[in-house]
C-alpha positions in Angstrom: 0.6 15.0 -35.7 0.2 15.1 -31.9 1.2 12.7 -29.4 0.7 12.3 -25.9 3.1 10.4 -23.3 2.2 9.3 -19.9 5.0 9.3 -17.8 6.6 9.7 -14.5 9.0 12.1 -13.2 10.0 10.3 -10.2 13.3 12.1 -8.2 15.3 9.4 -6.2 14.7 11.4 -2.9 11.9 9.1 -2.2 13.9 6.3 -0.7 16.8 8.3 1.6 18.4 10.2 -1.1 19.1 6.9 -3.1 19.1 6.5 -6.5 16.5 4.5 -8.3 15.3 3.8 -11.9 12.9 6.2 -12.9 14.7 8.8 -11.1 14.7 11.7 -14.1 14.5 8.2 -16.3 12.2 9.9 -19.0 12.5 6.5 -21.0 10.7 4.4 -18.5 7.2 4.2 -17.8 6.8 1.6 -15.6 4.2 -1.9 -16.2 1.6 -1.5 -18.2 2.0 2.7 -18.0 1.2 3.7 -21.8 4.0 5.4 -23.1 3.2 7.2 -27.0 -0.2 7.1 -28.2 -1.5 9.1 -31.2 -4.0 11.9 -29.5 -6.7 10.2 -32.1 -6.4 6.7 -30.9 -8.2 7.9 -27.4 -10.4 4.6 -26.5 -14.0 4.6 -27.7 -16.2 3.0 -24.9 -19.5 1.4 -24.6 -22.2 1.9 -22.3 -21.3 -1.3 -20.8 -17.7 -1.1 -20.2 -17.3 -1.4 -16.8 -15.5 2.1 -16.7 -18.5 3.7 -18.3 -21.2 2.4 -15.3 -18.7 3.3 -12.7 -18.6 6.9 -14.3 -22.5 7.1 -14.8 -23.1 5.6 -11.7 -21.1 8.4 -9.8 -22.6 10.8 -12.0 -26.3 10.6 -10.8 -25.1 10.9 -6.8 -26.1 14.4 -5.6 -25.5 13.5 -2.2 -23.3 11.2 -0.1 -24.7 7.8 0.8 -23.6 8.7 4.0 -26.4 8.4 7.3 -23.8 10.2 9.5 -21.4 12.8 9.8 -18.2 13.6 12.4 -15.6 16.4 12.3 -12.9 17.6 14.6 -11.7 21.9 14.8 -9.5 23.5 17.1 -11.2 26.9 16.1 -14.2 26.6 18.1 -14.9 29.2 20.7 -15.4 28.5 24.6 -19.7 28.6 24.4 -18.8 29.8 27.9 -20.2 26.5 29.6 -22.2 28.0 32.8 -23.8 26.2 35.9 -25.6 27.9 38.4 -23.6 28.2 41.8 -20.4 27.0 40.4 -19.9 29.3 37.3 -18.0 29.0 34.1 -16.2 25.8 33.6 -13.0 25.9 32.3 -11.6 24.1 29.2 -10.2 21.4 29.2 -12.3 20.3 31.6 -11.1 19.5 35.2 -12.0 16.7 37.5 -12.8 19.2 40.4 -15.0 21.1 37.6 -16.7 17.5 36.5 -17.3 16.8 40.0 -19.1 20.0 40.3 -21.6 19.2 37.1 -22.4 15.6 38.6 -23.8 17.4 41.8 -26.1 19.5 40.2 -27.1 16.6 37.3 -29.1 13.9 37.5 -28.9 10.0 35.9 -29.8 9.7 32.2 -33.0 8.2 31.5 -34.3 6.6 28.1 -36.9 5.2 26.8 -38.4 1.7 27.1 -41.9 1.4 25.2 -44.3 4.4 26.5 -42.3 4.3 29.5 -38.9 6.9 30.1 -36.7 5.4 32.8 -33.1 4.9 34.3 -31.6 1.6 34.0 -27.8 2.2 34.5 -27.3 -1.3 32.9 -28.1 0.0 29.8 -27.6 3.6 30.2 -25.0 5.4 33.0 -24.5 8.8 32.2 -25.3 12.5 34.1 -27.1 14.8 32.5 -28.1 18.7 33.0 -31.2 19.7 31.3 -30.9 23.1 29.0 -32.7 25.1 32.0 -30.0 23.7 34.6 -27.1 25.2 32.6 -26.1 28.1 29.6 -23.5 28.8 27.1 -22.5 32.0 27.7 -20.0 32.8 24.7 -21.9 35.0 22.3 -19.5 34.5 19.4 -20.9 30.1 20.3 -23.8 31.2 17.9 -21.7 32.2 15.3 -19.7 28.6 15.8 -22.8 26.8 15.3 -23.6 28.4 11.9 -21.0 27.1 11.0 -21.4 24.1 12.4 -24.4 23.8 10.9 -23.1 24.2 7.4 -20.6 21.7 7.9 -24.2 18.9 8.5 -25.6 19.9 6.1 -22.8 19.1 3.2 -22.2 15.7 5.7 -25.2 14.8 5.3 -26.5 15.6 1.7 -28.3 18.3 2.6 -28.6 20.6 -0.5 -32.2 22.2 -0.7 -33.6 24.3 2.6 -30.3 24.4 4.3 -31.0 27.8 6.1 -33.9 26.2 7.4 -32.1 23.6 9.7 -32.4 24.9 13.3 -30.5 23.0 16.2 -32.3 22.9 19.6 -30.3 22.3 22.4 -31.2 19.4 24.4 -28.7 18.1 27.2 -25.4 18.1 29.0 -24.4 15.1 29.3 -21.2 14.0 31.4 -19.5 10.3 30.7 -17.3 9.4 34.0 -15.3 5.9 33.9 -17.1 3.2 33.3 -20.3 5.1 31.6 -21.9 3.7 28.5 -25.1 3.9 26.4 -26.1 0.7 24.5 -27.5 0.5 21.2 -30.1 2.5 20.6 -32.2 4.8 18.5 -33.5 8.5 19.7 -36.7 9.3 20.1 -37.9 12.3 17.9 -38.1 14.9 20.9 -39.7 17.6 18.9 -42.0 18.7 15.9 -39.9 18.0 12.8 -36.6 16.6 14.1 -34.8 14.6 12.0 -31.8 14.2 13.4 -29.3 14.4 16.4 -26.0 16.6 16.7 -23.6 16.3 19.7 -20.7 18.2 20.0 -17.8 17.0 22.2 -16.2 19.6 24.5 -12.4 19.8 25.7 -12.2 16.8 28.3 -9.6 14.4 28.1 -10.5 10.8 28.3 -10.3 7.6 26.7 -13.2 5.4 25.7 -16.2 6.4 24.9 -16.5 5.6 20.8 -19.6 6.6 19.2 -20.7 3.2 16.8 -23.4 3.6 14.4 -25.1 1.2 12.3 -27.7 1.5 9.9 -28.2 -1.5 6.7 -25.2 -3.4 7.8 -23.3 -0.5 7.2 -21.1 0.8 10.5 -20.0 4.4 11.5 -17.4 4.5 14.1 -16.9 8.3 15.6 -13.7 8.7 18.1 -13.8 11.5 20.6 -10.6 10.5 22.5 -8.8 11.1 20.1 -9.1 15.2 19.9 -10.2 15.3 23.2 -7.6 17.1 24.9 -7.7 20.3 23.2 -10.4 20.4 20.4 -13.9 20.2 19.6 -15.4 17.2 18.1 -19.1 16.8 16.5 -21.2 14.0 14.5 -24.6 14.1 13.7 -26.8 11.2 12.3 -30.7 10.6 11.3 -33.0 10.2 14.3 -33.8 6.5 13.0 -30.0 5.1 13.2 -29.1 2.8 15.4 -26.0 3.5 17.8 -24.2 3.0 21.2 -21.6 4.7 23.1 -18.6 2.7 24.1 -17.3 2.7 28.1 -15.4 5.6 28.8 -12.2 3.6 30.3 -10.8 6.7 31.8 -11.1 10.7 32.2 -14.3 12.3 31.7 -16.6 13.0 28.8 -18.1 16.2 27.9 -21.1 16.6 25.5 -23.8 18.9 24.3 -26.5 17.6 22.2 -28.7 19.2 20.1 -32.0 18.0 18.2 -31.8 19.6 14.5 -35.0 20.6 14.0 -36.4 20.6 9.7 -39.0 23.5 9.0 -40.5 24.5 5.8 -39.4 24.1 2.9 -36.7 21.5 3.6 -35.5 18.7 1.9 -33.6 15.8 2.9 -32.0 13.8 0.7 -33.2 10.2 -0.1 -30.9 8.3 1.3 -32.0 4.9 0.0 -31.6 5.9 -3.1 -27.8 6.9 -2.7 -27.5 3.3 -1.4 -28.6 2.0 -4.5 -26.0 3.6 -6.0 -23.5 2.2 -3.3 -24.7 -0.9 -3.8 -24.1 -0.5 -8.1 -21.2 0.9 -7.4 -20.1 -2.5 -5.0 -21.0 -4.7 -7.6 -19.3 -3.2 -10.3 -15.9 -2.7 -8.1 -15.9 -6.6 -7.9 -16.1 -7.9 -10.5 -13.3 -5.5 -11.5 -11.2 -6.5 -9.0 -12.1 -10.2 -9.9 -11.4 -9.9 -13.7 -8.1 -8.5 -12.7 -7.5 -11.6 -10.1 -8.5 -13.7 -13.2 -6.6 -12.4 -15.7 -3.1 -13.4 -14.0 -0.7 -10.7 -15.4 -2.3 -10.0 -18.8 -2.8 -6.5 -18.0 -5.8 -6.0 -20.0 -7.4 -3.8 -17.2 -5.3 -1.3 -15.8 -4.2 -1.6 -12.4 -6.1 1.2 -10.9 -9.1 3.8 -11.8 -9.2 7.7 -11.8 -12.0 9.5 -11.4 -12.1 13.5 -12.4 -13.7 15.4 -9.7 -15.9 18.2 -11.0 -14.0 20.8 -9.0 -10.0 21.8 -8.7 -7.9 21.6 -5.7 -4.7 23.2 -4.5 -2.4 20.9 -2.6 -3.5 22.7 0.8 -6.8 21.6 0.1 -6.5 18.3 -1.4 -8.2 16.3 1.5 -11.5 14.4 1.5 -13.1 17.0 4.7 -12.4 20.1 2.4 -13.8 18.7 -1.2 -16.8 20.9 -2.0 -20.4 18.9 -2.1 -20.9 17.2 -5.3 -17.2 16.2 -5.1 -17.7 15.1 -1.3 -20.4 13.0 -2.3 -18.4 11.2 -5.1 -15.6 10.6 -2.8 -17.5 9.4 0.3 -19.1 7.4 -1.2 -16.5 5.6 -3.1 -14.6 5.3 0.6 -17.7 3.7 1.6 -17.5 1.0 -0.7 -14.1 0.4 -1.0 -14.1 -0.2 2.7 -16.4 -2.8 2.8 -14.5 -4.2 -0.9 -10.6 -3.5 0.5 -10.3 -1.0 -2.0 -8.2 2.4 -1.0 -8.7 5.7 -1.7 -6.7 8.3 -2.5 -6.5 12.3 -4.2 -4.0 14.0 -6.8 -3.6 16.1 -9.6 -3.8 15.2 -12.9 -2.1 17.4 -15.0 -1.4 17.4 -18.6 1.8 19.7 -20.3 1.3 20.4 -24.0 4.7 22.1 -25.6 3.3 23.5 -29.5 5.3 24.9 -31.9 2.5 27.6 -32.9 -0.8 28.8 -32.4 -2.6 26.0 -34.3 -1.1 22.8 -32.1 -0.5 21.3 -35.6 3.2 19.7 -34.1 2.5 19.2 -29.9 4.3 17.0 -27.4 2.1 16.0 -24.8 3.2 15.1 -20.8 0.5 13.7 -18.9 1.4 12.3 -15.1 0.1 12.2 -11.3 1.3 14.5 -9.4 1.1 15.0 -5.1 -0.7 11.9 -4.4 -2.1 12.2 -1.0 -4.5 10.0 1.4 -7.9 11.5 2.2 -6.5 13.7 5.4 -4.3 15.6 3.1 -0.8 13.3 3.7 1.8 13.2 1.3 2.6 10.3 -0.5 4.6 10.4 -3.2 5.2 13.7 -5.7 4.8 11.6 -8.9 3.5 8.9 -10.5 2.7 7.6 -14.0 -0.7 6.9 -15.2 -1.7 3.2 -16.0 -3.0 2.5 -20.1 -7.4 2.8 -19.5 -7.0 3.9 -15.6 -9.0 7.3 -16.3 -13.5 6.5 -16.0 -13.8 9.8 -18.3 -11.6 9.3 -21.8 -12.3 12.9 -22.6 -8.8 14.0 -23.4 -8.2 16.6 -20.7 -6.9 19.2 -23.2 -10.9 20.0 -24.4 -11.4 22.5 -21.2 -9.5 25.8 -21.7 -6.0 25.8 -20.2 -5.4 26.3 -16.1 -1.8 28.2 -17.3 0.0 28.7 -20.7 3.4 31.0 -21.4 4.8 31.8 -24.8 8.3 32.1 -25.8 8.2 35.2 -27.6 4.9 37.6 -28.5 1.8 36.0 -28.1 0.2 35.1 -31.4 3.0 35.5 -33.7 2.3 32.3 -35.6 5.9 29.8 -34.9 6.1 30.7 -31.2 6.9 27.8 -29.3 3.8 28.0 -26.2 3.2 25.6 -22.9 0.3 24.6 -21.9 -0.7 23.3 -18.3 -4.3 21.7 -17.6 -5.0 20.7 -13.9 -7.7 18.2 -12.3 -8.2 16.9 -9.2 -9.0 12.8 -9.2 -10.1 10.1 -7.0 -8.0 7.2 -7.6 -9.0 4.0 -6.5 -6.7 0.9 -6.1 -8.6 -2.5 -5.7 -6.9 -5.0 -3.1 -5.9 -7.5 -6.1 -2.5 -4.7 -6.3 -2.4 -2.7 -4.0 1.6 -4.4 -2.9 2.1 -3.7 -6.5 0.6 -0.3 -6.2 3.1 0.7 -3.8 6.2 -0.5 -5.9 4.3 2.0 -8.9 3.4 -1.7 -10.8 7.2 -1.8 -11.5 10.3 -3.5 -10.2 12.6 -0.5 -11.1 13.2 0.4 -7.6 10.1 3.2 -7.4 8.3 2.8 -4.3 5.4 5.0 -2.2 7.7 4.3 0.8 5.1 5.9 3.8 3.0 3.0 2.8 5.6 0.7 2.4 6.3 1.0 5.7 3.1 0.9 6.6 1.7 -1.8 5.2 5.2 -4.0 6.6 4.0 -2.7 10.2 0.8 -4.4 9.9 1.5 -7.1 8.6 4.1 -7.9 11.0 1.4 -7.3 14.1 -1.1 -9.2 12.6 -1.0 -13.4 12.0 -3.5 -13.0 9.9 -1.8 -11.0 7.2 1.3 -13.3 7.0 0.9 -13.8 3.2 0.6 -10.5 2.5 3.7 -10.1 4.4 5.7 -12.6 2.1 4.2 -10.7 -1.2 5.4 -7.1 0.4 9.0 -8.6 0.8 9.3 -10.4 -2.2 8.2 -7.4 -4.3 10.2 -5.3 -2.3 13.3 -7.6 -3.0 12.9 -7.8 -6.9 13.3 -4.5 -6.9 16.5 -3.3 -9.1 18.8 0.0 -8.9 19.0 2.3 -11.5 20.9 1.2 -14.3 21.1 -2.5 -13.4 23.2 -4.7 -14.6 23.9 -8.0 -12.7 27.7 -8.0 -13.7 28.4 -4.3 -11.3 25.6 -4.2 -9.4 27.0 -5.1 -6.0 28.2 -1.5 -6.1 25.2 0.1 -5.9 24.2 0.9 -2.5 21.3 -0.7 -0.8 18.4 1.6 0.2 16.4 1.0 3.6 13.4 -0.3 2.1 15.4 -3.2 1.0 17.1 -3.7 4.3 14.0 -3.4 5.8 12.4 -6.2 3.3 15.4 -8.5 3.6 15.4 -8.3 7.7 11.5 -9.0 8.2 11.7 -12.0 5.5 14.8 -13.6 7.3 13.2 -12.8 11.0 10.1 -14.7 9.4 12.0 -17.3 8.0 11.0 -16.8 4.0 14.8 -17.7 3.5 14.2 -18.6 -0.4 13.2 -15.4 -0.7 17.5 -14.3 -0.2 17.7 -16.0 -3.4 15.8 -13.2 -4.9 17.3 -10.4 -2.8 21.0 -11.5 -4.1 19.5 -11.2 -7.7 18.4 -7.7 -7.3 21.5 -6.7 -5.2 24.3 -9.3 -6.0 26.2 -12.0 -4.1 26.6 -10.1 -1.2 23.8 -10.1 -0.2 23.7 -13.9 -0.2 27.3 -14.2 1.9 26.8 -11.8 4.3 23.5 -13.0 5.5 24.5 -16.9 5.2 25.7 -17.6 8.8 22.7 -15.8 9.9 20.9 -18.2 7.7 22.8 -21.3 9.3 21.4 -20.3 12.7 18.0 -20.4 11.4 18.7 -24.4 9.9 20.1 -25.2 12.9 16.7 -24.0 15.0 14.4 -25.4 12.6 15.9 -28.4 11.2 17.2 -28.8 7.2 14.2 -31.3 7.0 11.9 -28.3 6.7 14.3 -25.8 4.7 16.1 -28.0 1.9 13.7 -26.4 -0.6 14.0 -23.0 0.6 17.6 -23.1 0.8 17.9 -24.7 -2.8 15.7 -21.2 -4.1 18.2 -19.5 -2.2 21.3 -20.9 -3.8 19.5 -20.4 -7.3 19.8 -16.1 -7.1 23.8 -16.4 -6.9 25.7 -15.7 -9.6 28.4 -18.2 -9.6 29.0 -21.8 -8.6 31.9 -20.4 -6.5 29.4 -18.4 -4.5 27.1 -21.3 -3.8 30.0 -23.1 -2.6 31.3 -20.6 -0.3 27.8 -19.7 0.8 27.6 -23.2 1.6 30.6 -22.9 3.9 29.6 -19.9 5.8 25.7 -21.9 6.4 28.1 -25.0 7.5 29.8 -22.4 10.3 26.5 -21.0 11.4 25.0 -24.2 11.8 28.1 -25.3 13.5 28.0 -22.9 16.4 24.5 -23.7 17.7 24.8 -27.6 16.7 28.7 -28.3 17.8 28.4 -31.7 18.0 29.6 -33.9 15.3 27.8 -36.7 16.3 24.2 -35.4 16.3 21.4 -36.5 14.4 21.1 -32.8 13.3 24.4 -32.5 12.2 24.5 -35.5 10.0 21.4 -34.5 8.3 22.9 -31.5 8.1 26.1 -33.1 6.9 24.6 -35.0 4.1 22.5 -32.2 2.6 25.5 -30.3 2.3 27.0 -33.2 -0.3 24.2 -32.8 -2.9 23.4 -29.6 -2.3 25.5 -27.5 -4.4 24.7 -30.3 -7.2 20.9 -30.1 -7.0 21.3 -26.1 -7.2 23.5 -26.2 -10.3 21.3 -28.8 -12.0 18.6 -26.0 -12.4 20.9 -23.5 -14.0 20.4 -22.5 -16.9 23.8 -22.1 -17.9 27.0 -22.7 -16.6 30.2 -20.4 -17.5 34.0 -21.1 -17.9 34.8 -20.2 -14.1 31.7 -22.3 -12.9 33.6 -25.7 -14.5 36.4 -24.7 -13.0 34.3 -24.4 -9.5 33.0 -27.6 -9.9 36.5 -29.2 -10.4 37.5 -28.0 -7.4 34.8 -30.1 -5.7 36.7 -33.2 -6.1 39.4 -32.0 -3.2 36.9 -32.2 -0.5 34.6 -34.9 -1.5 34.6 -38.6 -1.5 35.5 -39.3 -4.9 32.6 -41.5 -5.7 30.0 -39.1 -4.5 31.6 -36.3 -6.8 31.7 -38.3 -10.0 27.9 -39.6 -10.0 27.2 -36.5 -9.2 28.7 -34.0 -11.7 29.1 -36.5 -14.7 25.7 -35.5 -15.6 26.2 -31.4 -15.1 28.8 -31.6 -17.0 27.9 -33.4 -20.2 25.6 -31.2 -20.1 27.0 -28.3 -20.0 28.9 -26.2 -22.9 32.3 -27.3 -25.0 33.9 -24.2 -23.0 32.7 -25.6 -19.8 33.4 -28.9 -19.8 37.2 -28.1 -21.4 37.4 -25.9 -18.1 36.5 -28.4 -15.9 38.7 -31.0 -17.2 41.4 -28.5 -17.8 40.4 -27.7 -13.8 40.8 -31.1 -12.7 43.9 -32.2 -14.3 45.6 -29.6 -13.3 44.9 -30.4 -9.3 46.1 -33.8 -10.0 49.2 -32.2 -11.4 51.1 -34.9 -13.3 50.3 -37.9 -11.3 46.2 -38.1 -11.6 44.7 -40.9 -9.7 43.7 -44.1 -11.9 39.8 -43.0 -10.7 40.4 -39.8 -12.2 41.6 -40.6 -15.7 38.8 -43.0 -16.2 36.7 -40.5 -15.2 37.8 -37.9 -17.8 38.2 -40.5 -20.3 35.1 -41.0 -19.4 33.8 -37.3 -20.4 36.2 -36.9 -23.5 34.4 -40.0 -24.9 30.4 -39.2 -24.4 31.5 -35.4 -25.2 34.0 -35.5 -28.1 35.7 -32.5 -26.8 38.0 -30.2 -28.9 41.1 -32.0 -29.8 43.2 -29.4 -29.6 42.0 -28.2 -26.2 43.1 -31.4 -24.7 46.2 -32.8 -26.0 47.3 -33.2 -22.6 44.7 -34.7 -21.8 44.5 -37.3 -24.5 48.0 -38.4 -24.3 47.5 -38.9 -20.5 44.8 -40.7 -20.5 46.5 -42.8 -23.8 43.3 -42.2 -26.5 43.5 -40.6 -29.8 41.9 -36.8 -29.7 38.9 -36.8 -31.7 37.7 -33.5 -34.5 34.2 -32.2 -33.8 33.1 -29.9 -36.4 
């Protein structure tokens, strides 16, 4: 029988060195991660499962939907930029060396109708034509082959590719303050189809290439690179686009018209957009049936798609997939863009342990490994794979094997054998979890911390993302260490992530969300952020915060912490509201005397040492206040609690109880029948016979 477990193999180095559950935890699998599943039971799917149309829908792109291309290298040669009666120009370019260009250039025209003219409100640039200036480099020829290539695959271009040509065209020089508004280029010779320009060393700022084509946008930043590298784009002649103001520095650029000859094909563009636009739909309504379905984890949280080629981890970034695969993945980034879907690569990679030749007894290890974001950054090393995330249920074992090793002589029927198979997937993560994405769908404590800390930076700077804020911390805060247990977990240490959490939530005022923090971490947490929290009250007014504080209260684990939380809010509060007589602090005031009563109302259950708590109420409240109060909590509460809390409160009266007092426990005795023998003192006190409960 074979079996197959999907699992992750999480190591606690992800968050600082600390330890967290799944850290070696073989056990734990995380959400809705399928754990053992019979190697038969693979899920059959029909042509119109979702997952199926997503798959077959990616399988008939051939090229990327894509109507531009950019890339950046630092490998580019000089080209050996000469002018006529200045020289070569050195790179990086200087200002004494731009200054030279703009004497021997001219103003940029464009079109207007049949007309060419220069309009520097819609066009201020300088420009040498190719017969003003050369590129003296011989090894630049050899750079643009190569350039060349890297269009083609950009744009699609599969059929007739040795037949692109590029033809020079200008020199063109952005100073601060130069611009080109949106436009489209004229075809400028016999068979152009479309432009290439290729940015030169020249540091500046400004100056963002925008193009638009179908409501679809293509945003290419020179500034960026400027200082030291080469960058280039290339789009069809028919796109629309504008050049941003250069704000300051200078911008350097040749432009070339690529020229199709015989025999060439470009790829039908509209036609990969149809499958964008299949592909948009389908995404959608995924992510909408998993908004819908409100925790029922029918869907899994996330899809993987196989790319048809393998990747080491050096290469596992979007700019050095091979063609078919850079189609696939571009244009899934396209969508998910527009969607708020993200994109990201791994390995997939399966471990099959057999006892012989045959596999008739195999164990099975399938898991994520090297997760990175499309320019190659490391995210996490690990993680499992969600039940139904792959598009392709082919089990992965039907290829032959990337890697095997045999314990003992190959063949000899027993020998225990490994077996590795490796693929490189797109996984895609649709906006309805991606906060749950990077807590691995779990609240064990795993967590994809670069984009943890990521997504709490943005959130932060933007007002607009303030929910998404909340939901970051308060996933963030549920999180547990390893080997929880509420009873010693204020021992465990507390990693930065959840310091981090805890700090923006209080700075933002979620202060219900402490409750939730001091469940995950313990009553410390409450206590030692309580005066802190008193400052906030006082600042915003208890009007505004009884609720909040109430959820607060709720994540301790004792009614003796809620009470001495209380007293450490009261001494916050106290220091920036001083003065007795304030309206603030009487509201204050009087919230305080129902407070610890409307918390412990909504517990579950009360223990021995919480009736005991409660008793001890009585010495710093008015007497009246305290019994209509906890009368109710307690008859409510267990035998063991309520014989605590009488057992409490006589024993602060001592042997003298106040006449109040002894009606009051009479009071109790009678609506609760407690145990006669817990309360003989009691009973002969109060001067009533002791009742038998059975």
């Amino acid at each position: 029988m074979s079996y197959i477990r999907y699992h992750c193999m999480d190591s606690g180095s992800e968050e600082d060195g600390s330890s967290f559950e799944g850290a070696e935890d073989k056990s734990d699998t995380g959400g809705s991660v399928q754990d053992e599943v019979r190697e038969g039971d693979f899920e059959e799917r029909s042509d119109e499962d979702f997952r199926t149309q997503i798959l077959l829908t990616l399988q008939d792109i051939k090229a990327p939907s894509a109507f531009a291309f950019s890339a950046v290298s630092s490998s580019l040669p000089n080209p050996g930029l000469y002018v006529p009666h200045h020289g070569v120009m050195g790179l990086p370019l200087t200002t004494s060396d731009a200054q030279k260009i703009i004497r021997e250039a001219s103003q940029s025209p464009f079109g207007r109708g049949e007309e060419t003219i220069v309009d520097t409100t819609v066009r201020k640039s300088w420009e040498l034509k190719p017969e003003q200036f050369s590129l003296q480099n011989p090894k630049w020829q050899g750079a643009m082959k190569k350039i060349l290539e890297d269009v083609n695959r950009g744009l699609g271009i599969t059929k007739g590719t040795k037949k692109v040509r590029a033809e020079l065209n200008k020199l063109l020089l952005y100073e601060p303050g130069a611009f080109f508004k949106p436009h489209k280029d004229s075809e400028k010779a016999d068979g152009m189809f479309a432009t290439l320009v290729i940015c030169l060393p020249c540091p500046h700022e400004g100056g963002k290439l925008v193009l638009t084509h179908n409501g679809e946008k293509y945003e290419f930043e020179t500034s960026a690179s400027s200082n030291y590298e080469f960058s280039y784009a290339c789009w069809y002649a028919d796109i629309t686009h504008e050049v941003l103001p250069v704000t300051s520095g200078h911008r350097l650029v040749l432009t070339y018209n690529l020229i199709q000859q015989t025999d060439f094909e470009i790829p039908p563009y509209e036609l990969a957009l149809e499958h964008a636009k299949k592909l948009s739909t389908l995404l959608e309504d995924y992510n909408l049936q998993l908004e819908r379905e409100a925790g029922d984890n029918k869907l899994p949280p996330m899809l993987l798609h196989k790319l048809e080629h393998k990747y080491t981890q050096a290469n596992l970034r979007l700019k050095l997939l091979k063609p078919k695969d850079s189609a696939h993945v571009r244009t899934l980034t396209q969508v998910s863009t527009k969607l708020g879907f993200k994109v990201y690569l791994a390995t997939l990679e399966l471990v099959v342990n057999t006892c012989d030749e045959g596999m008739l007894d195999e164990y099975k290890l399938q898991m994520l490994n090297n997760m990175v974001d499309l320019n190659g950054k490391i995210l996490t090393k690990h993680f499992s794979i969600p039940k139904g995330a792959l598009l392709d249920p082919t089990p992965q074992d039907d290829d032959n094997p990337d890697g095997e090793e045999h314990e003992g002589p190959t063949g000899n029927e027993g020998s225990p054998a490994t077996f590795w198979y490796k693929d490189t997937v797109a996984i895609l993560v649709p906006p309805s979890k991606q906060l749950d994405f990077v807590f691995k769908f779990g609240f064990k404590g795993k967590l994809i911390r670069p984009l943890f800390y990521k997504l709490i930076k943005e959130f932060s700077e933007d007002p607009t993302q303030k929910s998404k804020l909340r939901q970051l911390c308060e996933l963030a805060l549920k999180q547990k260490p390893k080997g929880y247990r509420r009873s010693d977990v204020s021992s465990k240490p507390i990693p930065p992530f959840f310091k981090k959490a805890l700090a923006t939530a209080l700075d933002e005022g979620y202060i219900d969300l402490l409750g939730e923090a001091c469940k995950s971490r313990g009553d410390r947490i409450l206590l030692k952020n309580a005066r802190k929290i008193g400052h906030f009250v006082a600042n915003n007014g208890i009007s505004k915060l009884d609720d909040k504080l109430l959820k607060c209260m709720q994540g301790s684990s004792s009614v003796a912490t809620m009470i001495e939380f209380l007293k450490l809010v009261k001494a916050g509060f106290s220091k920036i509201v001083p003065e007795l007589s304030s309206a603030e602090r009487k509201s204050f005031e009087q919230w305080l005397k129902e407070a610890i009563f409307l918390t412990v109302a909504e517990r579950s259950a009360l223990t021995e040492d919480d009736g005991k708590s409660l008793a001890q109420l009585s010495q710093t409240m008015d007497w009246d206040l305290f019994e209509s109060k906890v009368t109710q909590i307690i008859l409510n509460a267990a035998k063991v609690v309520r014989k605590a809390f009488v057992d409490e409160l006589m024993s602060i009266a001592e042997q003298h109880p106040p006449e109040e007092q002894l009606s009051f426990i009479s009071k109790i005795k009678q609506k609760s029948e407690l145990n006669k023998a817990g309360h003989k003192r009691c009973s002969s006190m109060v001067g009533l016979p002791a009742k038998r409960t059975c």
